[in-house]
N, CA, C and O atoms as CSV, one atom per row, in Angstrom:
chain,resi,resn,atom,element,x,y,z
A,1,UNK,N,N,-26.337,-60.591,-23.450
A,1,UNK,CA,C,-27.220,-61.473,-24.191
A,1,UNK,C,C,-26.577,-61.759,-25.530
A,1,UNK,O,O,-26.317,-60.882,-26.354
A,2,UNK,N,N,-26.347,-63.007,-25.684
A,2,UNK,CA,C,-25.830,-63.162,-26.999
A,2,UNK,C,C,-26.914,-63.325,-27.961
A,2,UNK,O,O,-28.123,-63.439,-27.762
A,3,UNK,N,N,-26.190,-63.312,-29.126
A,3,UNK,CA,C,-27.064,-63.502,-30.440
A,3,UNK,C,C,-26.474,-64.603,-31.671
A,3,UNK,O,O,-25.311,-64.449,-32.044
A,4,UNK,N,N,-27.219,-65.582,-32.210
A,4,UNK,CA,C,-26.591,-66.750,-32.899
A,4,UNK,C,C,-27.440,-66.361,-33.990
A,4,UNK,O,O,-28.593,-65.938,-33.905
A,5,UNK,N,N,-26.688,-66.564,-35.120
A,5,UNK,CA,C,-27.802,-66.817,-35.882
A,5,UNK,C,C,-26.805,-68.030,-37.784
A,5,UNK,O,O,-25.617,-67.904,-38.084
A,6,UNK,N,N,-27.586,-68.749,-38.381
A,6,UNK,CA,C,-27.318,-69.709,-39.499
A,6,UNK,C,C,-27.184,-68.829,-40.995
A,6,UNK,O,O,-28.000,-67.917,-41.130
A,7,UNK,N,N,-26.166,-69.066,-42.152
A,7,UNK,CA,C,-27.112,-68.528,-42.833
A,7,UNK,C,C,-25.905,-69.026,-43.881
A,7,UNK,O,O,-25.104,-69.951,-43.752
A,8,UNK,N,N,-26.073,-68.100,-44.922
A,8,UNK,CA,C,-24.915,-69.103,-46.226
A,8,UNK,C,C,-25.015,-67.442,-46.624
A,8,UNK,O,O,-26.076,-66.820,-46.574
A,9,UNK,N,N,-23.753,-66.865,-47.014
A,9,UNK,CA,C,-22.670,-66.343,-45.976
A,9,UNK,C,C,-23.001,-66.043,-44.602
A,9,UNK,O,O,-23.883,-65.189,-44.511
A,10,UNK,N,N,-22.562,-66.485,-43.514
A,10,UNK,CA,C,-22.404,-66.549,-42.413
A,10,UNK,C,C,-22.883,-65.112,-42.163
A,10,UNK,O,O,-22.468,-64.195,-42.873
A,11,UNK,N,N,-23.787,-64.897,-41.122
A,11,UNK,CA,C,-24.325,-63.830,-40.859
A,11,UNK,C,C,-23.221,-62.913,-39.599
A,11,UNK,O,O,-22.647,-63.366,-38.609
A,12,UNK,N,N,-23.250,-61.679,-40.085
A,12,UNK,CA,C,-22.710,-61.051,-38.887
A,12,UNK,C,C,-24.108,-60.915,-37.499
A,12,UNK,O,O,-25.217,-61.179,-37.964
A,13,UNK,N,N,-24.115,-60.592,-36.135
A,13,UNK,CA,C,-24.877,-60.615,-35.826
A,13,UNK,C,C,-24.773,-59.341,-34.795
A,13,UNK,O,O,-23.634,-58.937,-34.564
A,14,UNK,N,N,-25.571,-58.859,-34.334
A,14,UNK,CA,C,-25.895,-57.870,-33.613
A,14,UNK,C,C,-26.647,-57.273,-32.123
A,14,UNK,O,O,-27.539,-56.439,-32.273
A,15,UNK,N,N,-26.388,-57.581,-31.109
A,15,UNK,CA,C,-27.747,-57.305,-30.291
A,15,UNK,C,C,-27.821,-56.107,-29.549
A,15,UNK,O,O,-26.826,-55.456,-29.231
A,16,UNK,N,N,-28.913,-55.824,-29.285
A,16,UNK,CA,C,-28.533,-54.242,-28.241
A,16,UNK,C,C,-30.053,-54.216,-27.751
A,16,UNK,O,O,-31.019,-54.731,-28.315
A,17,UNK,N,N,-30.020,-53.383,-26.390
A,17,UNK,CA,C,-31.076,-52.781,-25.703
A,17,UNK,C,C,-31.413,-51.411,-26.047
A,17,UNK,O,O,-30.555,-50.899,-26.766
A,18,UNK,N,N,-32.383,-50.665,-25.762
A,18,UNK,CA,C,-32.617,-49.199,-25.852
A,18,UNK,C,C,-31.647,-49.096,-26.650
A,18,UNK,O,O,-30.787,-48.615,-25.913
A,19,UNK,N,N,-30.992,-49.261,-28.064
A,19,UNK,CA,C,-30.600,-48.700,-28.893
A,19,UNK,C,C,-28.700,-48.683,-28.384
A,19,UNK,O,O,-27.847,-48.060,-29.016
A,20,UNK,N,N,-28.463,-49.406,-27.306
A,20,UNK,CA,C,-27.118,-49.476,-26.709
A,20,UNK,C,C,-26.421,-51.288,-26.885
A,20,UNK,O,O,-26.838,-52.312,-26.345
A,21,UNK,N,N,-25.534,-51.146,-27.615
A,21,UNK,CA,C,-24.746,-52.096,-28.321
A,21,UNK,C,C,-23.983,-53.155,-26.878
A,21,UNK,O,O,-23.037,-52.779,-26.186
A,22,UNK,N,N,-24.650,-54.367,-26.749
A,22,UNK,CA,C,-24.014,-55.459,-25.623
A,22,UNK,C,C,-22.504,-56.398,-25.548
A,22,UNK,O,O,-21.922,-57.057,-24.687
A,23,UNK,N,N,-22.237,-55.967,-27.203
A,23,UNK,CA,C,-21.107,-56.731,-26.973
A,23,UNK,C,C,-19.667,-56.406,-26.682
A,23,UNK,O,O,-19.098,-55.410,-27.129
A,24,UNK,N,N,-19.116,-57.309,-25.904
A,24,UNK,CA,C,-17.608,-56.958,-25.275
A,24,UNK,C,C,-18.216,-56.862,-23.559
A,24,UNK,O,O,-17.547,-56.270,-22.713
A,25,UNK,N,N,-19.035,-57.269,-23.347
A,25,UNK,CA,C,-19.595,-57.175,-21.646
A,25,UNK,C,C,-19.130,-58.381,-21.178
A,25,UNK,O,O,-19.001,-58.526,-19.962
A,26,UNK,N,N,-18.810,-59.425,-22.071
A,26,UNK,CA,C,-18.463,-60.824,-21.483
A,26,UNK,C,C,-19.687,-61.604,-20.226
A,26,UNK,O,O,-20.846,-61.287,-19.957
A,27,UNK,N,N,-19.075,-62.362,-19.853
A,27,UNK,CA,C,-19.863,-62.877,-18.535
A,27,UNK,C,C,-19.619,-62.297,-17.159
A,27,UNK,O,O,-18.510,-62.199,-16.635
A,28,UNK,N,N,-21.042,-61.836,-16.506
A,28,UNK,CA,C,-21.608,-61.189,-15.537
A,28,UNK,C,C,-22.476,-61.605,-15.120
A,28,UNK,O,O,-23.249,-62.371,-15.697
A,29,UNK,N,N,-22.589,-61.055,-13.616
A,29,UNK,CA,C,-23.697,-61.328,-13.034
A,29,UNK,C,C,-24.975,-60.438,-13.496
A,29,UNK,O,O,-24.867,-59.258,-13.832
A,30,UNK,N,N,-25.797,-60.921,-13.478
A,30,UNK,CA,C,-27.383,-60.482,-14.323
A,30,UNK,C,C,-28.219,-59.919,-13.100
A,30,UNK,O,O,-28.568,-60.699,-12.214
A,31,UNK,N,N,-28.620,-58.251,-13.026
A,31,UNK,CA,C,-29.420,-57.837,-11.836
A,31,UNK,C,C,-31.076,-57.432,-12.660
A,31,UNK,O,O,-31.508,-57.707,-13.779
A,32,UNK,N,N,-31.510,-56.875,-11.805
A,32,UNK,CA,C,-32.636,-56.537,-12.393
A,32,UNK,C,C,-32.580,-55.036,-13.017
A,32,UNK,O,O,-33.617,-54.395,-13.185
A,33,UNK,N,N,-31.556,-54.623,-13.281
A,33,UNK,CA,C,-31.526,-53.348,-14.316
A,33,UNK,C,C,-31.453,-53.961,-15.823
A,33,UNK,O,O,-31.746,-53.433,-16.896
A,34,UNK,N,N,-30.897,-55.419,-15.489
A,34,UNK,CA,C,-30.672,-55.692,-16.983
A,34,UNK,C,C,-31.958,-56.045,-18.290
A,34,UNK,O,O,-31.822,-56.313,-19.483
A,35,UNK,N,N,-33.637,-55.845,-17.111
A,35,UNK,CA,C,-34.041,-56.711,-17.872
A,35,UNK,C,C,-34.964,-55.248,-18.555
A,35,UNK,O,O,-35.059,-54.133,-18.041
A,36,UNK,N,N,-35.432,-55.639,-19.588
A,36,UNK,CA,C,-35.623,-55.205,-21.267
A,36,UNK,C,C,-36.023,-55.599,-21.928
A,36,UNK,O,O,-36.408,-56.748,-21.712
A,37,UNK,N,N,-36.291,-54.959,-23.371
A,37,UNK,CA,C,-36.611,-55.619,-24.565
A,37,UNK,C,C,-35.018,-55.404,-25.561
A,37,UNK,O,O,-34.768,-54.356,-26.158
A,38,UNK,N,N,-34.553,-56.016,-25.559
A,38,UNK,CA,C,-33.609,-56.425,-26.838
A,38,UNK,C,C,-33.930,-57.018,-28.017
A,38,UNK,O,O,-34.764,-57.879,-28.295
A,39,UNK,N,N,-32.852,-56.206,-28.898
A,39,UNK,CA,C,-33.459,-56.758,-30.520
A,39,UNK,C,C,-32.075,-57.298,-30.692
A,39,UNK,O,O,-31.037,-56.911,-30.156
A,40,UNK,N,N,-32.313,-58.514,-31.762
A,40,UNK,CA,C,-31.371,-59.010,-32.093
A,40,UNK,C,C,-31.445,-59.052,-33.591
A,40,UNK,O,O,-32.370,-59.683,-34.103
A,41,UNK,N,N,-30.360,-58.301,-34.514
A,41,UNK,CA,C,-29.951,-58.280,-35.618
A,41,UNK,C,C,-29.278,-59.583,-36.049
A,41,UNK,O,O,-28.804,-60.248,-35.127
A,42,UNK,N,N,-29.109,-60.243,-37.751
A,42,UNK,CA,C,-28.058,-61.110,-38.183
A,42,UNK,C,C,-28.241,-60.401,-39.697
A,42,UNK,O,O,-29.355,-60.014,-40.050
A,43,UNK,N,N,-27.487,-60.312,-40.251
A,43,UNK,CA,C,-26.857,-59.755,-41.051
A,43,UNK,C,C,-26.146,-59.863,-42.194
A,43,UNK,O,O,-25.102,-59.219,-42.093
A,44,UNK,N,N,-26.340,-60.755,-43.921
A,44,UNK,CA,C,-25.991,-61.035,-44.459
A,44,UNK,C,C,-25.865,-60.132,-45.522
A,44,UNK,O,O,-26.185,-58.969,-45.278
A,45,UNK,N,N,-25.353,-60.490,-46.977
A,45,UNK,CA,C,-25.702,-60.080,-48.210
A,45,UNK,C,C,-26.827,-60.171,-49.146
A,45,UNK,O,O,-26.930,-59.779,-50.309
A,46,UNK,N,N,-27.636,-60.772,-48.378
A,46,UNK,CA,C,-28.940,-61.000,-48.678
A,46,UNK,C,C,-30.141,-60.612,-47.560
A,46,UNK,O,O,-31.166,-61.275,-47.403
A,47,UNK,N,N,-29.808,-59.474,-46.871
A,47,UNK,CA,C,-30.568,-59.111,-46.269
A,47,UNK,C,C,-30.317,-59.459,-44.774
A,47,UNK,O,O,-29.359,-60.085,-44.320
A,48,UNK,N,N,-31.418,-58.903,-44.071
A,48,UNK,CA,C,-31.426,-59.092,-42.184
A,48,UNK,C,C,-32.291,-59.855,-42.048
A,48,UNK,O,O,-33.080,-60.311,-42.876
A,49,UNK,N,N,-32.144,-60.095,-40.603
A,49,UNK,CA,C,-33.581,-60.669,-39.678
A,49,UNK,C,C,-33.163,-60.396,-38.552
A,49,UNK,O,O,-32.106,-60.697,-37.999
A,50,UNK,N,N,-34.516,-59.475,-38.028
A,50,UNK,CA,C,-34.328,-59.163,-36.821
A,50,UNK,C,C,-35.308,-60.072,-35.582
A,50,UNK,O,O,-36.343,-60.666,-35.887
A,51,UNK,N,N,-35.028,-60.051,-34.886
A,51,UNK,CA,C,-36.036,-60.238,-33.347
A,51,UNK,C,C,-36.182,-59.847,-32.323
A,51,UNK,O,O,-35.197,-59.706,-31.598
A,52,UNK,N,N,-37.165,-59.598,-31.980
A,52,UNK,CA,C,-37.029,-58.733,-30.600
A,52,UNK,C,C,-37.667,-59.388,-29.219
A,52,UNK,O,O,-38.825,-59.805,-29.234
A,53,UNK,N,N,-37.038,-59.442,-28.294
A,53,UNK,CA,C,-36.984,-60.835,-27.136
A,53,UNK,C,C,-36.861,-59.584,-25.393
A,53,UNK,O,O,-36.112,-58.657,-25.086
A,54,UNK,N,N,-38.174,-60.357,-24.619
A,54,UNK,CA,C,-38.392,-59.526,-23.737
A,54,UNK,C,C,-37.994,-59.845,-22.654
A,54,UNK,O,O,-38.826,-60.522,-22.051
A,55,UNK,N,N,-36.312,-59.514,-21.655
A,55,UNK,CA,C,-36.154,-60.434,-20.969
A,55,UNK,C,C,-36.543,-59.448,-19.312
A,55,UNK,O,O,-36.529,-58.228,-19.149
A,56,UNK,N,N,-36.853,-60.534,-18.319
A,56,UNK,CA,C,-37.074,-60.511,-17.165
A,56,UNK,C,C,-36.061,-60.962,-16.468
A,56,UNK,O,O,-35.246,-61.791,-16.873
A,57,UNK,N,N,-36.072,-60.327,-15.171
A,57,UNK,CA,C,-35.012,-61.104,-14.104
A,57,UNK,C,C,-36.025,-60.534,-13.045
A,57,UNK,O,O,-36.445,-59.384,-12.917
A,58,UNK,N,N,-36.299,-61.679,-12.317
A,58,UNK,CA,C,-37.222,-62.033,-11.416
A,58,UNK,C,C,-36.516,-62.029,-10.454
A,58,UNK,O,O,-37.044,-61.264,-9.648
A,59,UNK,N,N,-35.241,-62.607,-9.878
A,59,UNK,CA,C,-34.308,-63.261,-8.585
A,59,UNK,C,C,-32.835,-62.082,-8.913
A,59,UNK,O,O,-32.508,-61.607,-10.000
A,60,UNK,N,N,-32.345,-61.925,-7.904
A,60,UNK,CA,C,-31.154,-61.168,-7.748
A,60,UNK,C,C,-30.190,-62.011,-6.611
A,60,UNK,O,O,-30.434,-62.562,-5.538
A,61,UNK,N,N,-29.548,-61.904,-7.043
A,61,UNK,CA,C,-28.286,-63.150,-6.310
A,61,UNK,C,C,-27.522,-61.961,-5.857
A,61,UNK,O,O,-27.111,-61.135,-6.671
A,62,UNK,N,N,-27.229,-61.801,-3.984
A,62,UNK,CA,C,-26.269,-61.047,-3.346
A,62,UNK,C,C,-25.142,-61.501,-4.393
A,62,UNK,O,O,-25.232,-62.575,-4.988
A,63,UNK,N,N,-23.963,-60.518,-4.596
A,63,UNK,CA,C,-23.093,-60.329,-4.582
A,63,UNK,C,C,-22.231,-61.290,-3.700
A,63,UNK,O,O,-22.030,-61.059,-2.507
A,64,UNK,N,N,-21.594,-62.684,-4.538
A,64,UNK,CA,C,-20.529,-63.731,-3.379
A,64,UNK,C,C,-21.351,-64.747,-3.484
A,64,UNK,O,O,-20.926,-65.903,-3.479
A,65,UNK,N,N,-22.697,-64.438,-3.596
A,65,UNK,CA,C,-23.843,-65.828,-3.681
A,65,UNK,C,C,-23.650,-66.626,-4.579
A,65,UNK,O,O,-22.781,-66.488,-5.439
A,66,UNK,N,N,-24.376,-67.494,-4.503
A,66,UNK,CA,C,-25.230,-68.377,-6.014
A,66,UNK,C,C,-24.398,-69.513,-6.052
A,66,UNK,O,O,-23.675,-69.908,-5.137
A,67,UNK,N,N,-24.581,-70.139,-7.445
A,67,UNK,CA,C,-25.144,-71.411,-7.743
A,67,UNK,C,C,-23.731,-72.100,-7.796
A,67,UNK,O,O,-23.640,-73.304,-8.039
């Protein structure tokens, strides 16, 4: 799950599940272990903003399948 965020200095940004850091996973296929509540950090010299985003995965695509 990525995380974007705007800001003046450019925000660093952050996301993670249960307290476990997502980035460097690149693109994957998405099962239903993945789904969660993730918070997403951004990160300036003027402070944070966080959010926290509840994702579902409803459908599981065999392995070789899909779109």
């Amino acid at each position: 799950l990525g995380c974007r965020a705007d800001g003046d200095p450019p925000p660093s940004t952050r996301c993670a599940r249960d307290g476990a850091d997502t980035r460097g996973r690149g693109s994957r296929t998405v099962s239903r272990a993945d789904a969660g509540r993730y918070l997403c950090r951004a990160t300036n010299k003027h402070g944070s903003a966080v959010r926290s985003v509840l994702v579902t995965v409803e459908c599981e695509w065999p392995k070789g399948e899909g779109i």
